[in-house]
N, C-alpha and C positions, 0 to 999 in steps of 0.2 A: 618097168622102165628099162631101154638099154640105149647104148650108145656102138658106135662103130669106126673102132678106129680104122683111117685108111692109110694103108702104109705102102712104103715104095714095094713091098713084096706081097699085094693084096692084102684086104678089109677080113679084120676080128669084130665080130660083134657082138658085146660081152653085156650081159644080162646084169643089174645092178641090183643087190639087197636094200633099197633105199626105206623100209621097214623096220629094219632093225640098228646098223650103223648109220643112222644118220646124217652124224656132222659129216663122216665120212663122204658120203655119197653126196652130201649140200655142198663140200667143198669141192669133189672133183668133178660133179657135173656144171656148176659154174669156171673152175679153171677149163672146162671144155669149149662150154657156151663163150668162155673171152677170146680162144682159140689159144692159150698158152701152151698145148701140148702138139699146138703146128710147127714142126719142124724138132722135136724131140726125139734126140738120136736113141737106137736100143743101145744102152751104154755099158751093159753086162748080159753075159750068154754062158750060162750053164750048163751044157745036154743035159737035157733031162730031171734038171732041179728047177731053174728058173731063167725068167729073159724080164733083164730090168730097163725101164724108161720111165719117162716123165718129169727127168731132172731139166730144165731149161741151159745149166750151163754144162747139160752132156759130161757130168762129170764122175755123178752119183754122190756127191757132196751136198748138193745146192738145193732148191724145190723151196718152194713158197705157199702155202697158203694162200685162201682168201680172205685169210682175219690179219696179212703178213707176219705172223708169228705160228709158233709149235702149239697143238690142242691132243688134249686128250684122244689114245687109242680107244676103241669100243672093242675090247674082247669078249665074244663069249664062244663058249665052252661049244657047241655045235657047229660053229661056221668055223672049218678048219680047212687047213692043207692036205684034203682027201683026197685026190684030184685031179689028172690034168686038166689047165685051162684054170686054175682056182685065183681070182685078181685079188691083192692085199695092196696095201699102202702101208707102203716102208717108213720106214722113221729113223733118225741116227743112233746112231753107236751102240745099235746090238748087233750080236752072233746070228751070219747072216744064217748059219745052219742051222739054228731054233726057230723057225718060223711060227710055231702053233703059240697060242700064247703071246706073242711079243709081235705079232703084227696085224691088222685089220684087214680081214674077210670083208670085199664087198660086194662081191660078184661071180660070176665066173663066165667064160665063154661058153657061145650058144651056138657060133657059127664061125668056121676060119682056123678049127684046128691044122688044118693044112699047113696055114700061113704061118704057126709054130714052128710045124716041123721046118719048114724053110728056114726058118730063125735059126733054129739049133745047129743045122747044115753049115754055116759060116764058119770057116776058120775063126780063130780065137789068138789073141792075146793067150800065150800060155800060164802068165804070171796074173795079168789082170783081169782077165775074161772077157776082153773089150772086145768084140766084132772088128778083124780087119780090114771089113768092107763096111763105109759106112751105111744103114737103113735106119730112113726114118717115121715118124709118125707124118702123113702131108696134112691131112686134117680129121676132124672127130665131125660124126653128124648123131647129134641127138631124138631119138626115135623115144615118143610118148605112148604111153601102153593104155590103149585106150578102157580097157576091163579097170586099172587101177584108179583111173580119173573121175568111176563112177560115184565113187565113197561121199 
């Protein structure tokens, strides 16, 4: 299964572990399918550690669920931040610099490293990491892998 976000700086299309983290991948391919991540600004930009979105009030606070509450991370010990291109789902009030462990592998890019490195290229907020320039998420197209549907 993958998905394809397209963004004002060209299309990532990120390959989902939807086998292993579950809820994970059940809840953001439905937050996809409702279109909640159209119009989702990149709200944090790291060179070279990471570029965050999917917050709806652009803030890196906010993000909802499709149960509208908080669920359990799916850690395991293989699906880690090995990687560029490596997709997690953030969760609050951890150390955004412990990633392995404290946050949910479910993916990773398969096409559109390019469109990274553009990402990282934006001036920055020096304090916040926030992109100067806003870019956004325009929309996700949901792509069924036909090999997994045979099961």
């Amino acid at each position: 299964m993958s998905v394809t976000l397209h963004t004002d700086l060209g299309d990532i299309k990120i390959e989902l572990f939807c086998d292993r983290p579950r809820k994970t991948c059940e809840n953001f391919l439905a937050l996809c399918a409702s279109g909640y991540y159209n119009g989702c600004l990149f709200h944090r930009n790291i060179q070279s550690f990471i570029v965050q979105t999917g917050d709806r009030s652009n803030s890196g606070k906010g993000g909802n669920s499709i149960w509208k509450k908080k669920f359990h991370d799916e850690i395991f010990d293989d699906l880690r931040h090995s990687k560029r291109g490596i997709v997690s789902m953030a969760n609050s009030g951890l150390n955004l610099l412990l990633l392995d462990g404290k946050y949910t592998v479910f993916g990773h890019v398969i096409n559109g490293l390019e469109v990274l490195d553009e990402l990282e290229k934006l001036p920055v907020n020096e304090k916040t990491f926030r992109p100067l320039r806003e870019v956004a998420i325009q929309s996700v197209t949901i792509h069924a892998n036909p090999i997994a549907d045979l099961d």
